[in-house]
C-alpha positions in Angstrom: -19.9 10.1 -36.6 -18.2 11.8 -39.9 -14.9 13.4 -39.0 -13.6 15.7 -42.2 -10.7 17.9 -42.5 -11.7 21.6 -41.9 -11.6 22.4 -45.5 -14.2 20.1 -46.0 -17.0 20.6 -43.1 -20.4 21.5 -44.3 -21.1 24.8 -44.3 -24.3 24.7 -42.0 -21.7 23.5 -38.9 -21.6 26.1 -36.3 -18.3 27.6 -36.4 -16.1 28.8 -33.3 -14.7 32.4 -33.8 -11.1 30.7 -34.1 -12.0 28.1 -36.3 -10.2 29.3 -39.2 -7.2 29.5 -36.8 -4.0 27.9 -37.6 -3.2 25.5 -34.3 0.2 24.0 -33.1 1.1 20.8 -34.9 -0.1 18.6 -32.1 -3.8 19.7 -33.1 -6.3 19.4 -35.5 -10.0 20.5 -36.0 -12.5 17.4 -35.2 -16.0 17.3 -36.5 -19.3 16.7 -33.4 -23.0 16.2 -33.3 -24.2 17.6 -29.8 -27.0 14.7 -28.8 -29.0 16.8 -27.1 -29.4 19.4 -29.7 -28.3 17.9 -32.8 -25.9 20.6 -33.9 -22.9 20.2 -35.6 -19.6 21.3 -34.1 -16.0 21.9 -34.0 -13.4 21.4 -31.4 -9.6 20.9 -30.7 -8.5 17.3 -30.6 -5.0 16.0 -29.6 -3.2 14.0 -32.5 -2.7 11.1 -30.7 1.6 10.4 -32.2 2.0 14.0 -29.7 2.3 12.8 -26.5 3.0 9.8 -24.3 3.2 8.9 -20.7 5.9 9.1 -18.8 4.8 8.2 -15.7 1.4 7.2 -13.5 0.4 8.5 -10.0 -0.7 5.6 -7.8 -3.9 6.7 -8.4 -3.8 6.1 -12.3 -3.1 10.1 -12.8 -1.1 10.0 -16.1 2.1 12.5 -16.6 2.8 12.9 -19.9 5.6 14.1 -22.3 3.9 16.5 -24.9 0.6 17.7 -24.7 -2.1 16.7 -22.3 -4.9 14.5 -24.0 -7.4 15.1 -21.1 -7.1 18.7 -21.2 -9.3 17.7 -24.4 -11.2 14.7 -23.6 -14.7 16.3 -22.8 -16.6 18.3 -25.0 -18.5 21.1 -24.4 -21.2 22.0 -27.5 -22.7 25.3 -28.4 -25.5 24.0 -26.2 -23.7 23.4 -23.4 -24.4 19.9 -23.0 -20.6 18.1 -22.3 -19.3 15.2 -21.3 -16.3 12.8 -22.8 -16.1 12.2 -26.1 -17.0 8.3 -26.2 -20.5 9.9 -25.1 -21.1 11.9 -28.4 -20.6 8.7 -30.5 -23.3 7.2 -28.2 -27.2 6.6 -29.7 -29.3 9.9 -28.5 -32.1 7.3 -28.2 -30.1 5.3 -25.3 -28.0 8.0 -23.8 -30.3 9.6 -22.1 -32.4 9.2 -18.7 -34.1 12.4 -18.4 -34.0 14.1 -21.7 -36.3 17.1 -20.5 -34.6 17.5 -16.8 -31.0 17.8 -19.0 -32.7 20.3 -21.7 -34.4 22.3 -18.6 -30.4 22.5 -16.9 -28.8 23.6 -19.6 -31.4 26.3 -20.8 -31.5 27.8 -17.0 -27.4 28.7 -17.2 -25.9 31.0 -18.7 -24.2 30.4 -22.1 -20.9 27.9 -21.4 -18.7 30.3 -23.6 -16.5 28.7 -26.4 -14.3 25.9 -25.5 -14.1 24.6 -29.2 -10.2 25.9 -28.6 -7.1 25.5 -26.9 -7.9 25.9 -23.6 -6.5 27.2 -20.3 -5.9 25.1 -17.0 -8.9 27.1 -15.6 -11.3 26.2 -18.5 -10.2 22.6 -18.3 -11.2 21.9 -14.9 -14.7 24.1 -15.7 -15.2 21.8 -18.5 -15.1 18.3 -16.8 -17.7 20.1 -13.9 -19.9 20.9 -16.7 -19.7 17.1 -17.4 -20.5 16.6 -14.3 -23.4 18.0 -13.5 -24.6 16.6 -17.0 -24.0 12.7 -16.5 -26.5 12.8 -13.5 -29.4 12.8 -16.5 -27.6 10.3 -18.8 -28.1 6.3 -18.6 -24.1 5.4 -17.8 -23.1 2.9 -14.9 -21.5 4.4 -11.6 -18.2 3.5 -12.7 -18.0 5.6 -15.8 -19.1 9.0 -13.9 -16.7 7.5 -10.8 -13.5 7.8 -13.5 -15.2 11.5 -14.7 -14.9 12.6 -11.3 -11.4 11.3 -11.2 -9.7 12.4 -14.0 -11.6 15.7 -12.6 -9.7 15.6 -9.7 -6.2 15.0 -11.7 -7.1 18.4 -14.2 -7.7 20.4 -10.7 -4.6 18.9 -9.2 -2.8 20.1 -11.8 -4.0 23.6 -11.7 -3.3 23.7 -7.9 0.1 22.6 -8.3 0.3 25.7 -10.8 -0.4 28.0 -7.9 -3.9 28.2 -7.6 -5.1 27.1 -3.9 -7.9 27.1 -4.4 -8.2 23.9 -6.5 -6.4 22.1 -4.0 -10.3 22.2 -1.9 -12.0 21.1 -5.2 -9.5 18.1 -5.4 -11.0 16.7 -2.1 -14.5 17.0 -3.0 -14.0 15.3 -6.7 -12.3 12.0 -5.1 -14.9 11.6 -2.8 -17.0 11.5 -5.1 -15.3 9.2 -7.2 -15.0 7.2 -4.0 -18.6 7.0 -3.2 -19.3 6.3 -6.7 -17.0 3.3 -7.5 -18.0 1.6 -4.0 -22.0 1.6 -5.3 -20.3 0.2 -8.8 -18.3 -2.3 -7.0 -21.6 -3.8 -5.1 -23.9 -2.8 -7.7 -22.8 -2.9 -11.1 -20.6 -5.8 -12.6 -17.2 -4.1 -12.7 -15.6 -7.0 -14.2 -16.1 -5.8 -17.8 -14.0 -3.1 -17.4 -10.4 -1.8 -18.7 -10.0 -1.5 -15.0 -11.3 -4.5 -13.9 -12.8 -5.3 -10.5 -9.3 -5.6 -9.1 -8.5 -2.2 -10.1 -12.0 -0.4 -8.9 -11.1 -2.1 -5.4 -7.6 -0.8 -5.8 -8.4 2.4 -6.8 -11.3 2.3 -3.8 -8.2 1.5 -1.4 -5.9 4.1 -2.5 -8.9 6.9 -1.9 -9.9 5.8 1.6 -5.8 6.1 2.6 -5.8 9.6 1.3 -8.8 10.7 3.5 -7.2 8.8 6.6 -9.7 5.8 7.0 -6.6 3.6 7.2 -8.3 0.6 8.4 -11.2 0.2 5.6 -8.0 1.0 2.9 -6.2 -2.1 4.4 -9.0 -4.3 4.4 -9.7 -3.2 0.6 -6.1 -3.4 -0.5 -5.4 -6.7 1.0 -8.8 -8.0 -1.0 -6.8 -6.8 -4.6 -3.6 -8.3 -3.1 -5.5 -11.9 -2.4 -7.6 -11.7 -5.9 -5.6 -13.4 -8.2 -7.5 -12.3 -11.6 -5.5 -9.0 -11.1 -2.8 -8.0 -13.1 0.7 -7.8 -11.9 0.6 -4.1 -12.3 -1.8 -3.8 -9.7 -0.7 -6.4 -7.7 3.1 -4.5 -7.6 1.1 -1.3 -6.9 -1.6 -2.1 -4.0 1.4 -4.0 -2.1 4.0 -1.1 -2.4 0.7 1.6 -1.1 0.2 -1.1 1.7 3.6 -0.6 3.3 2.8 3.3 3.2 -0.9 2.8 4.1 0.8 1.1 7.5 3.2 3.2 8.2 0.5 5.8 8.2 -1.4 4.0 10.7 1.4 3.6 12.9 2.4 7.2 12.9 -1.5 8.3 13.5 -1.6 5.8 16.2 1.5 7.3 18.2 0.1 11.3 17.2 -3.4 10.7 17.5 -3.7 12.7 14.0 -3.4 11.1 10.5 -1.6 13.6 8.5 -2.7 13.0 4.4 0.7 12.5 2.3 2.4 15.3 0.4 0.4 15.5 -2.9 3.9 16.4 -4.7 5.8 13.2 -3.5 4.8 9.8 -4.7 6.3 6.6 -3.6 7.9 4.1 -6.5 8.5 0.3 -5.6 12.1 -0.2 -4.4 14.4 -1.8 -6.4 17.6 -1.5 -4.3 18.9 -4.0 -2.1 19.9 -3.7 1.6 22.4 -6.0 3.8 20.9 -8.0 6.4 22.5 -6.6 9.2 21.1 -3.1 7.8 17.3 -5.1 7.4 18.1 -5.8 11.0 19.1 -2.2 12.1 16.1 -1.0 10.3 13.5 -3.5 11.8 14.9 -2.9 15.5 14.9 1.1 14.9 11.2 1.1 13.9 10.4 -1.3 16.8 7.9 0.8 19.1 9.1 3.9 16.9 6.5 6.8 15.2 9.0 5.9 11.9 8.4 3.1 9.6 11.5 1.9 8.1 10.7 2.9 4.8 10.4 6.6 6.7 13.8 5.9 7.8 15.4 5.6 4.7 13.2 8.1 3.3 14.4 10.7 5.4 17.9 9.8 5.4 18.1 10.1 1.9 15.8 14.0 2.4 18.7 14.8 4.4 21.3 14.1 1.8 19.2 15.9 -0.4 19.0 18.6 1.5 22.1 19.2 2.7 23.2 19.1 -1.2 25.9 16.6 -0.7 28.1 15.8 -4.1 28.2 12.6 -4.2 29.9 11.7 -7.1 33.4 12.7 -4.7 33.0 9.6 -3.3 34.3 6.5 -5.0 33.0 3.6 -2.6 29.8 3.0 -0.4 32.1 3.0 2.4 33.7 6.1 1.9 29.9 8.4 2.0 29.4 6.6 5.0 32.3 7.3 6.6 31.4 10.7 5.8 27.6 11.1 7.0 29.0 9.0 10.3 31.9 12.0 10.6 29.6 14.7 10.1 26.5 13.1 12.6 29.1 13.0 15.4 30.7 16.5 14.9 
């Protein structure tokens, strides 16, 4: 593929009505040849010195400082054929499994509408379902549409947690999907060659079953990354912290009768603070035959100071805040 600066495109490319726009400093105008039509394009890329990530979900979901590169990752042509933009670099004459059945779809909707330019949350999320419903006529492995229907799921998580609700529904039914679709890769396909790994498609196969509350299955697939020792110590840190909360989950459901999924908003990070042993001890005999963990324990202790908006650089010495919470407790 030729990429040229705008000034410079032929003049038989198709051109967006905004194409002559100026954009933000964090983009830029990128050259496309749709494969199924063989049309030239332009769309909005991300300069890739923009933006970096600051953190990662336990399910992979990037946060990032500056914009959001997968706001911009698939590509929708004049056609409406889309999907990610590795697939437009792809040979036409191997990409495809049902060249006619993809043609047929995308002459039987209606026009996609332009999403050569910056786009809206809304027009994100329609974008990577557009992909969708496209890679079910292309020739790529389970995996690759399992991480589509991922990254799906993180673009219509983020527009739920702008407000709409609505998404939230669409969340569910994109990680099962990814789900179903990285367990047939996992027995079907050899996962080992990818950036993931196999360790990570199991990880990432344990982490969804938690989320939809079949706790058992997620233990027996996170203690198979914990006991595969080609994983890397990323992985290994993250499947052993989501065991501890895949547990306590099981215990609470067991004393309830009802697994309640965790609060999308709040995701757990791997403790780094140490605890005396006669407070490991407390702990361990408060959880004994309890519905809280001991990671809920400390979890909701430290809720409460958060709640109760406690200042606590008054206090000068571990002793002295817990003199205080031990004051107030009894009062």
């Amino acid at each position: 593929m030729r990429y040229t600066r705008l000034e410079e495109r032929v003049t038989s490319t198709p051109q967006p009505e905004n194409a002559y726009l100026a954009l933000p400093k964090e983009y830029f105008w990128r050259e496309y040849t749709c494969p199924l039509g063989g049309q030239m394009f332009l769309a909005v890329a991300v300069k890739s010195g923009t933006y970096s990530v600051r953190s990662r979900d336990p399910d992979f979901r990037p946060h990032y400082d500056g914009p959001n590169p997968l706001h911009y990752a698939v590509l929708v042509s004049p056609s409406g054929f889309a999907a990610e933009e590795p697939v437009f670099r792809r040979s036409a004459q191997l990409l495809f499994r049902d060249r006619p059945g993809l043609a047929g779809l995308v002459e039987s909707q209606p026009p996609p509408g332009d999403f050569s330019g910056l786009r809206s949350l809304p027009m994100v999320c329609r974008a990577y379902e557009l992909a969708l419903s496209c890679s079910g006529f292309l020739r790529v492995p389970r995996a690759e549409v399992a991480g589509l229907a991922l990254r799906a799921s993180w673009v219509n998580k983020e527009l739920a947690e702008s407000g709409l609700g609505a998404a939230s529904d669409q969340v569910q039914v994109l990680r099962g999907i990814a789900l179903g679709l990285y367990l047939e890769a996992y027995e079907q396909e050899d996962v080992t060659q990818l950036k993931l790994g196999s360790t990570g498609v199991a990880y990432l196969i344990a982490e969804l079953l938690r989320e939809q509350g079949r706790l058992d299955d997620s233990l027996r697939w996170f203690s198979r990354v914990i006991h595969d020792k080609s994983g890397s110590t990323e992985i290994l840190r993250l499947a052993r912290n989501q065991v501890e909360l895949c547990r306590e989950q099981r215990q609470q459901a067991k004393k309830s009768g009802t697994y309640r999924p965790p609060k999308t908003e709040r995701q757990t990070e791997r403790s780094m603070y140490q605890l005396y042993r006669d407070q490991v001890r407390f702990l361990t005999g408060a959880a004994d035959g309890a519905a809280l963990g001991e990671s809920a324990i400390l979890r909701g202790v430290l809720d409460g100071l958060i709640a109760a908006g406690v200042e606590l650089k008054s206090f000068n010495t571990e002793e002295d805040l817990a003199k205080w919470i031990a004051k107030r407790l009894k009062a």
